[in-house]
PLY file of the C-alpha trace (Angstrom):
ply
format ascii 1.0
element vertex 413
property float x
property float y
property float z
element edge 411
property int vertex1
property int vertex2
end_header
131.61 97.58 -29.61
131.89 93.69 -29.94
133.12 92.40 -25.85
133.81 88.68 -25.20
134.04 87.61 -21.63
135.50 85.13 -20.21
135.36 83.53 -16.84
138.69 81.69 -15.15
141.42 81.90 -17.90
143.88 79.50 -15.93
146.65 79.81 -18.18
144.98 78.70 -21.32
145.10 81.31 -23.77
145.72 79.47 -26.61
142.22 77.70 -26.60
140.51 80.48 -25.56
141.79 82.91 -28.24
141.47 79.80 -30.74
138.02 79.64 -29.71
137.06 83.49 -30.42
139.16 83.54 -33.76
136.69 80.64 -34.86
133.68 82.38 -33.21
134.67 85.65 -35.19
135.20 83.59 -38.42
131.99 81.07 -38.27
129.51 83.94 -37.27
131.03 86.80 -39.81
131.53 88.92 -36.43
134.49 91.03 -35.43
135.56 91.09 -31.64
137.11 94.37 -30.33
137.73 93.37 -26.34
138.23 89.88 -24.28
137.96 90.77 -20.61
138.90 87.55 -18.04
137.46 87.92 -14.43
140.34 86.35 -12.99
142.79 83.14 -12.26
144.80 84.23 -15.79
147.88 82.86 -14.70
150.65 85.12 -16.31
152.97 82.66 -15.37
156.40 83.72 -17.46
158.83 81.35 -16.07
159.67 78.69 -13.81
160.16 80.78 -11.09
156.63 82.38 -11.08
155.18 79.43 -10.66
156.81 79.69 -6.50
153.99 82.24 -5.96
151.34 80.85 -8.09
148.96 78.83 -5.15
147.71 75.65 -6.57
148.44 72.49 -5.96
151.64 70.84 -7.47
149.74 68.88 -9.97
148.83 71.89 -11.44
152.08 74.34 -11.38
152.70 73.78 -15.16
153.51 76.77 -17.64
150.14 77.25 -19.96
150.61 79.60 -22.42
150.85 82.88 -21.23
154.41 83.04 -21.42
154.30 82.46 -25.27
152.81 86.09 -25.31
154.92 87.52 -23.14
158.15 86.50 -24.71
156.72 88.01 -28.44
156.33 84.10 -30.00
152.75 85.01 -29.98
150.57 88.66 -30.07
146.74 88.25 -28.56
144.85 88.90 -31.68
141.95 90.75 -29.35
143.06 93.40 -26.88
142.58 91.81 -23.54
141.95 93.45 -20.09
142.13 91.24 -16.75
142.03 91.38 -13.13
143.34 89.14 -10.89
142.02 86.34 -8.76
143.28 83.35 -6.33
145.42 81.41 -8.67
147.69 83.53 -10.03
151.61 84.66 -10.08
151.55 87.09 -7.64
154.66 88.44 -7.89
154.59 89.96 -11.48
150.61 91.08 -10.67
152.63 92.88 -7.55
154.92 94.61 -9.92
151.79 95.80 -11.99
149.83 96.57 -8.97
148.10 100.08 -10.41
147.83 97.96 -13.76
149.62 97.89 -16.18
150.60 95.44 -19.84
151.54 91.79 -18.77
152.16 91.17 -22.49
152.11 92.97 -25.35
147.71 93.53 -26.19
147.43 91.93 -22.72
146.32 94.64 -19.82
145.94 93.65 -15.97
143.28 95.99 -14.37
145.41 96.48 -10.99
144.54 94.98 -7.88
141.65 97.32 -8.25
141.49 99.70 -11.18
139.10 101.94 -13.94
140.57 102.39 -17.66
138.72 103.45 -20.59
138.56 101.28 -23.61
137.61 103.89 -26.72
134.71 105.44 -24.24
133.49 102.23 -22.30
134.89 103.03 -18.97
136.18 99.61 -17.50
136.65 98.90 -13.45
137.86 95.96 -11.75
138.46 94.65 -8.54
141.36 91.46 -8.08
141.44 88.52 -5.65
138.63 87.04 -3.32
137.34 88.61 -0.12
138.12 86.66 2.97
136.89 88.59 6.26
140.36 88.28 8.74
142.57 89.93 6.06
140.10 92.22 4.92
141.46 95.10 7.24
145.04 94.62 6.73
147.22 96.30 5.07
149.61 94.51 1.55
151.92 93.40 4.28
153.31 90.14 2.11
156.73 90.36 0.88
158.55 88.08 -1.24
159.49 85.45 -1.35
155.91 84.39 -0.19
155.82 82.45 2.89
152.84 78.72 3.17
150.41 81.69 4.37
151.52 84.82 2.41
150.74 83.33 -1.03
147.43 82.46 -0.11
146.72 85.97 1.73
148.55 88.22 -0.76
145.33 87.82 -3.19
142.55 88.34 -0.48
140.52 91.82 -1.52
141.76 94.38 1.13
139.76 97.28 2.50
142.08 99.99 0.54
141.35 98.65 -2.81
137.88 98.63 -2.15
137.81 102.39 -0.22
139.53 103.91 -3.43
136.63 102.28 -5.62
133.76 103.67 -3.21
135.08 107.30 -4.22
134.41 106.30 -8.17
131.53 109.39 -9.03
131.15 108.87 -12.37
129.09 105.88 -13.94
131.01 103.12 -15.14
130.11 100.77 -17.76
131.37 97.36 -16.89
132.99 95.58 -13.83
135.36 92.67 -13.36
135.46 90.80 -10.05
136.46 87.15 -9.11
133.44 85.77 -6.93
130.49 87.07 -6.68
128.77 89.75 -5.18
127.46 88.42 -1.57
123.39 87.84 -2.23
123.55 87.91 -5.89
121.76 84.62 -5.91
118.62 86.56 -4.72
118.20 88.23 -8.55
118.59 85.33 -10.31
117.46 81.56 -10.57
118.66 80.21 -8.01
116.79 76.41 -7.99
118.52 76.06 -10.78
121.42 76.67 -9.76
121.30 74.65 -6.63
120.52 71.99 -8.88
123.81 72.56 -10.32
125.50 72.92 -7.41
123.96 71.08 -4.38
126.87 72.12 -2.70
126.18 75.74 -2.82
122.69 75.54 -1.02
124.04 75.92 2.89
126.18 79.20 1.76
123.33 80.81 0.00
120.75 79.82 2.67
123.43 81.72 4.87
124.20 84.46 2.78
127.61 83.46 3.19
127.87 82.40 -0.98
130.26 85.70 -1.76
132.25 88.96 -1.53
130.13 91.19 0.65
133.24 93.84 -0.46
131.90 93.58 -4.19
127.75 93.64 -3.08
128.88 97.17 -1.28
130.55 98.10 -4.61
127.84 97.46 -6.64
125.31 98.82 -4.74
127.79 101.87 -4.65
128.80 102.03 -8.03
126.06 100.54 -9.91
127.30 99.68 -13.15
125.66 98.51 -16.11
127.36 94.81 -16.28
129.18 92.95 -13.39
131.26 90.09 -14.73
132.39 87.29 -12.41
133.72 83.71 -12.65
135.46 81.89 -9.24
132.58 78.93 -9.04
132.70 77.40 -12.31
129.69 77.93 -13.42
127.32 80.46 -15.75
124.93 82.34 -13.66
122.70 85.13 -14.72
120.91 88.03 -12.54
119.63 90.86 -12.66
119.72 93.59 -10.19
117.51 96.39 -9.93
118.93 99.26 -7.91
115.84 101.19 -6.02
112.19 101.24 -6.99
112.20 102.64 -10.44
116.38 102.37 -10.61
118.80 101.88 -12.75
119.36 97.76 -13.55
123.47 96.17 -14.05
123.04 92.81 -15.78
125.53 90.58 -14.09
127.02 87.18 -15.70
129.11 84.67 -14.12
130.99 82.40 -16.43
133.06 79.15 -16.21
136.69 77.67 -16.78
137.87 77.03 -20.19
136.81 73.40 -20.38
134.96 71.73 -23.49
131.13 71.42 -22.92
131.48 74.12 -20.17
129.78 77.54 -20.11
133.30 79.77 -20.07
132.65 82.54 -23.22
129.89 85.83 -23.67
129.98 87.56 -26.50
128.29 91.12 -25.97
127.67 94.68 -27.57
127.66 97.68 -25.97
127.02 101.51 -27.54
130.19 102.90 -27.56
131.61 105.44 -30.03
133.15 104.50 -33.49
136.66 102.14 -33.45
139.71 101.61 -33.73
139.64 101.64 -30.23
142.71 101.99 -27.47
142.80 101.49 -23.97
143.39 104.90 -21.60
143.89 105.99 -17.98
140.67 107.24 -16.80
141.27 110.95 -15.32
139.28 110.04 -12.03
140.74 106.83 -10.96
144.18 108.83 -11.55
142.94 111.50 -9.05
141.73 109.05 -6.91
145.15 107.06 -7.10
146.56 110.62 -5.83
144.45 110.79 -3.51
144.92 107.79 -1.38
148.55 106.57 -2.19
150.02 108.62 0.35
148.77 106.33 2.81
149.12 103.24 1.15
149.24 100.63 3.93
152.07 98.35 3.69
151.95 96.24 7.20
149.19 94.52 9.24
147.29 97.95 10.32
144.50 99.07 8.73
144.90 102.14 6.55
144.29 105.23 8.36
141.77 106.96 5.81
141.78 110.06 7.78
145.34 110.78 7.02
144.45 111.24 3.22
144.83 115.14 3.00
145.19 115.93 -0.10
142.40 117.51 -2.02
140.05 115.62 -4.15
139.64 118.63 -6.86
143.27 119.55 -6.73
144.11 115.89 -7.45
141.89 116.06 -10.24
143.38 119.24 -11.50
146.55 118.09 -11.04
146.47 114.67 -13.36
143.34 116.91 -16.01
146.77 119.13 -16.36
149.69 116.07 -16.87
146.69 113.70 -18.82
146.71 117.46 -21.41
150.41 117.01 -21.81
151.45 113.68 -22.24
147.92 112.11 -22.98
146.24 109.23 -21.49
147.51 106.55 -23.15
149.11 104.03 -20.78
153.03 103.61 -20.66
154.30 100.75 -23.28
155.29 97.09 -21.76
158.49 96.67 -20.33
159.65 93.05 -20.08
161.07 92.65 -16.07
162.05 88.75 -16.31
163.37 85.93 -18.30
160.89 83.91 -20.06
160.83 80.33 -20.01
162.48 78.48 -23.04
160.70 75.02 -23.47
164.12 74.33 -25.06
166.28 75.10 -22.44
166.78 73.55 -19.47
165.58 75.55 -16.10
167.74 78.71 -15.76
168.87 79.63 -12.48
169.72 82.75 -12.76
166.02 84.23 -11.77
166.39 87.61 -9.68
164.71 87.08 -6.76
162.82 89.38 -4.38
160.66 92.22 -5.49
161.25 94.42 -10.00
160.22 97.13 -9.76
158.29 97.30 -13.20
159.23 100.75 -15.21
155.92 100.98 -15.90
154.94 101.23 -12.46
157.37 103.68 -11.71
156.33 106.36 -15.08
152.98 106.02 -13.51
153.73 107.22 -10.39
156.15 109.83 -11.14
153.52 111.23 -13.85
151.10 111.64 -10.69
153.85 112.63 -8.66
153.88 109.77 -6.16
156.35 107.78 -4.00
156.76 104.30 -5.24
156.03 101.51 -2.19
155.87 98.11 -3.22
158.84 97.14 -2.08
158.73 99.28 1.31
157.43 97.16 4.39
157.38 96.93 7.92
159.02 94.01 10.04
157.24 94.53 12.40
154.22 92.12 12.64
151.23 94.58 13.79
148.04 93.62 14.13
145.00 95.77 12.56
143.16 97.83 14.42
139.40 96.39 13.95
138.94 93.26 15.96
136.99 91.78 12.98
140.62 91.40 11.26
143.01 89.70 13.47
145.06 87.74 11.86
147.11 85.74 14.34
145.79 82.60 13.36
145.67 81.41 9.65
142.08 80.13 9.31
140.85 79.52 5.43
137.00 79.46 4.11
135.04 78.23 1.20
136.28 80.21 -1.00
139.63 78.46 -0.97
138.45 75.05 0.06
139.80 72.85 -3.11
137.67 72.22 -5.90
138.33 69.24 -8.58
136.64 70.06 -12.10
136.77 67.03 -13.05
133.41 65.68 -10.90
130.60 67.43 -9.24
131.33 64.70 -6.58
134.38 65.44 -5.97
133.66 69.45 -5.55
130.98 68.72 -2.61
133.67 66.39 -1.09
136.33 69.04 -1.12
138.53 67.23 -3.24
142.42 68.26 -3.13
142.96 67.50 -6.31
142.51 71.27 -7.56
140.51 74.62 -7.09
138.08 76.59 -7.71
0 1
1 2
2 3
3 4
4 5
5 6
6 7
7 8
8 9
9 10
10 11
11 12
12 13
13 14
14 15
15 16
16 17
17 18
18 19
19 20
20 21
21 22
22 23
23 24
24 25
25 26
26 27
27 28
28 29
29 30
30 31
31 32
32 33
33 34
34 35
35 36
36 37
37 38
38 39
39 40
40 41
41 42
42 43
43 44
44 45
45 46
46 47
47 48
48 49
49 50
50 51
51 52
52 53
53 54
54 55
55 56
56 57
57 58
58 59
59 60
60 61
61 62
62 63
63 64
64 65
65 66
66 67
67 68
68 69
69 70
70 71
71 72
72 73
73 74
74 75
75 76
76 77
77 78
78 79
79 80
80 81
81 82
82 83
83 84
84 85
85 86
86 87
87 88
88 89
89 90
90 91
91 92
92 93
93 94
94 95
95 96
96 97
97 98
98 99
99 100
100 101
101 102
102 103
103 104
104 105
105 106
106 107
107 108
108 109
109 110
110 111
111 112
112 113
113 114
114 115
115 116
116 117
117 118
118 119
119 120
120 121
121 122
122 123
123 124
124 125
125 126
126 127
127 128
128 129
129 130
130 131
131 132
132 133
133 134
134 135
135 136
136 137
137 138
138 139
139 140
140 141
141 142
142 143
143 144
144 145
145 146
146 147
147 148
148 149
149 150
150 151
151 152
152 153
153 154
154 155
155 156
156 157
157 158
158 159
159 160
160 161
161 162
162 163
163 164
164 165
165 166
166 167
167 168
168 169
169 170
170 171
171 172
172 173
173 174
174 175
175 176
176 177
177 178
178 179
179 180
180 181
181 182
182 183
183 184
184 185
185 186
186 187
187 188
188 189
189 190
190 191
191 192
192 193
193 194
194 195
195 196
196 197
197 198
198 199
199 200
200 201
201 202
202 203
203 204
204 205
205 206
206 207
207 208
208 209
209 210
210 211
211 212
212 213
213 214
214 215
215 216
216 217
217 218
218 219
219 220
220 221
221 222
222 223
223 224
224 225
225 226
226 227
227 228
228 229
229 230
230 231
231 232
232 233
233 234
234 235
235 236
236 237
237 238
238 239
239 240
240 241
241 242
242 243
243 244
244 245
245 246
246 247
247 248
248 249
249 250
250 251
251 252
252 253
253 254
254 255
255 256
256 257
257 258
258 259
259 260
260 261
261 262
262 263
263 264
264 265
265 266
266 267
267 268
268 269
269 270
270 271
271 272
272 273
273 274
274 275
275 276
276 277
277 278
278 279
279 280
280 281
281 282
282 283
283 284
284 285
285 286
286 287
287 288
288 289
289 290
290 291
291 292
292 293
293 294
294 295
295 296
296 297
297 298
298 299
299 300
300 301
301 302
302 303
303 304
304 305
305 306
306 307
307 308
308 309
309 310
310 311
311 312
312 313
313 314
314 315
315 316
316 317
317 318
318 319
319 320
320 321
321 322
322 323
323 324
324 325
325 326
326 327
327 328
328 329
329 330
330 331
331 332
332 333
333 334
334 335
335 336
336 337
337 338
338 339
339 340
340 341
341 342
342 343
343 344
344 345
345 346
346 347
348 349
349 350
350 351
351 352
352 353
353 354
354 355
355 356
356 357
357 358
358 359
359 360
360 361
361 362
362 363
363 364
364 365
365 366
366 367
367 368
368 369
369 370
370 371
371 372
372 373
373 374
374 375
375 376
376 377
377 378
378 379
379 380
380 381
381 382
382 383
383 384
384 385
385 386
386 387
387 388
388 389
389 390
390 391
391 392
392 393
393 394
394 395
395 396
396 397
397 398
398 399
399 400
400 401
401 402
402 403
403 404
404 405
405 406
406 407
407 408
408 409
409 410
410 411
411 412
């Protein structure tokens, strides 16, 4: 199986699928999967772009909405995950995963699929320490904080992944895994990025969520993008261990480092993407506690049993199958030859997929359920009463490597 990957999408499917079409056609080659590690921007309409967290400059359409409306089909199956510039809302309404578009799959805020038999996990959004307890306690419409915190990697995502047993093939996230600079050349990419040396000499440069997961999970490729630029490692798990080959990749830019083709072993094609029986069980497992205010999730409280759970969706995955449920369109799509419609709903769709994926596992649907009250978590290391924001949202401009070590408010990373 032929994989291309690609680093931060924002918006800007046209080029990029342009770009593999010509790839496929110049080198006689014949892609089966694009994965993105984040920022895709499925923007639909004008009224995503209120919880889409760049600066106004940059709150424009892109493309995406061209595939969702059915103008255009992605000519490569395409799985994504999520990460800090991106329309939250609809990635709320597709929060176990789910289509965006037609041949266009979001991972979930964190999520395993199979792809033919590659087995596929992902984890959305960037870790930031004093929402890292908390529970998905944003509700729309977003508030100046809530569409900055609703992406930051919580705790529950990353407690569900933890219980992953079986090996899996590749992972998505946005920014890399805390100390991955250790396994790879790191002069070089200081040179690259002066502006990277005082993180990395802190160990700071990172998601210490995803170095846990793949010490944990210890998959064969890690994919990341976030810092605009390519990056390889290699990390050997124990003396003698197993070794995941990890790439980070660029923005779509010309000149810039942004596309990796790839094979893996896999089984024959045509290939489809399919729920994975364990992440179901898992899913089972822990949405009964799903936390939907500021308190942490109470892990304890998950009673069910893990090989019941697995019985359970081995039993429903016989009858139906494990194909995912079909795309349902949930909002207008904006009409370059229309002026703005008004008419937007507002406040939280539930997506139909959504809901046939929870009522096949037998599950109470929650996205919309939330607490007014404003509790705080319960670890100290989480408290949230003040809104304080690190490097990993500081703004970055692509446009000069100047303007990046100056902080420049012109864009981000």
């Amino acid at each position: 199986m032929k994989i291309a990957v690609e680093g931060c999408m924002h918006g800007d499917l046209d080029n990029v699928y342009a770009t593999l079409l010509h790839l496929q056609e110049v080198e006689k080659t014949k892609i089966d999967l694009l994965i993105c590690c984040g920022d895709f921007q499925a923007v639909r309409n004008e009224k995503d772009l209120d919880s889409l967290n760049v600066p106004p400059k940059y709150r424009t359409m892109k493309t995406f909405w061209k595939y969702y409306s059915g103008e255009k089909v992605a000519p490569f199956p395409t799985i994504f995950i999520g990460g800090n510039h991106e329309a939250s809302n609809y990635l709320w309404e597709l929060y176990y995963g789910g289509w965006a578009a037609p041949q266009i799959y979001f991972l979930g805020f964190a999520g395993v699929v199979k792809f033919g038999n590659v087995r596929i996990g992902g984890l959305s959004g960037i870790y930031k320490a004093n929402h890292y307890y908390s529970g998905h306690y944003e509700k729309l419409p977003y508030n100046e904080q809530d569409i900055r915190s609703i992406y930051h990697v919580r705790e529950y995502d990353v407690h569900k992944l933890v219980q992953v047993q079986e090996h899996i093939d590749i992972f998505l996230s946005h920014d890399w895994p805390c100390g991955i600079t250790d396994h790879g050349n790191v002069k070089k990419l200081i040179r690259q990025k002066p502006f990277f040396e005082k993180e990395i000499a802190e160990g700071t440069l990172g998601s210490q969520a995803a170095a846990d997961l793949m010490a944990k999970l210890m998959p064969s490729y890690w994919f990341s993008a976030h810092l605009h630029c390519k990056f390889p490692a290699l990390v050997q798990h124990g003396d003698g261990g197993s070794v995941t080959k990890f790439l980070a990749l660029d923005k779509c830019l010309p000149g810039r480092n942004f596309l990796q083709i790839f094979e893996i072993e896999s089984e024959p094609g045509p290939y489809e993407l399919h729920y994975d029986e364990e992440w179901l069980a898992i899913t089972k497992k822990f949405n009964p506690i799903f936390p939907r205010t500021r308190r942490r999730a109470n892990f304890s409280d998950a009673k069910l049993n893990m090989e019941e759970c697995r019985q359970f969706v081995k039993n429903k995955l016989q009858m139906r199958g494990s194909r995912s449920f079909d795309f349902v369109r949930t909002a207008p799509c904006h009409n370059p030859h229309q002026s703005v419609a008004s008419n937007f709903p507002s406040g939280h769709c539930r997506n139909p997929q959504t809901e046939a994926f929870l009522e096949l596992l037998g599950l109470q649907y929650c996205l919309d359920a939330y607490s007014e009250s404003w509790e705080l978590p319960r670890s100290s290391g989480s408290l949230v009463s003040k809104e304080s924001f690190g490097s990993e949202d500081i703004p970055i401009d692509d446009i000069d490597d100047e303007d990046e070590l100056n902080g420049s408010d012109d864009g981000e990373t």
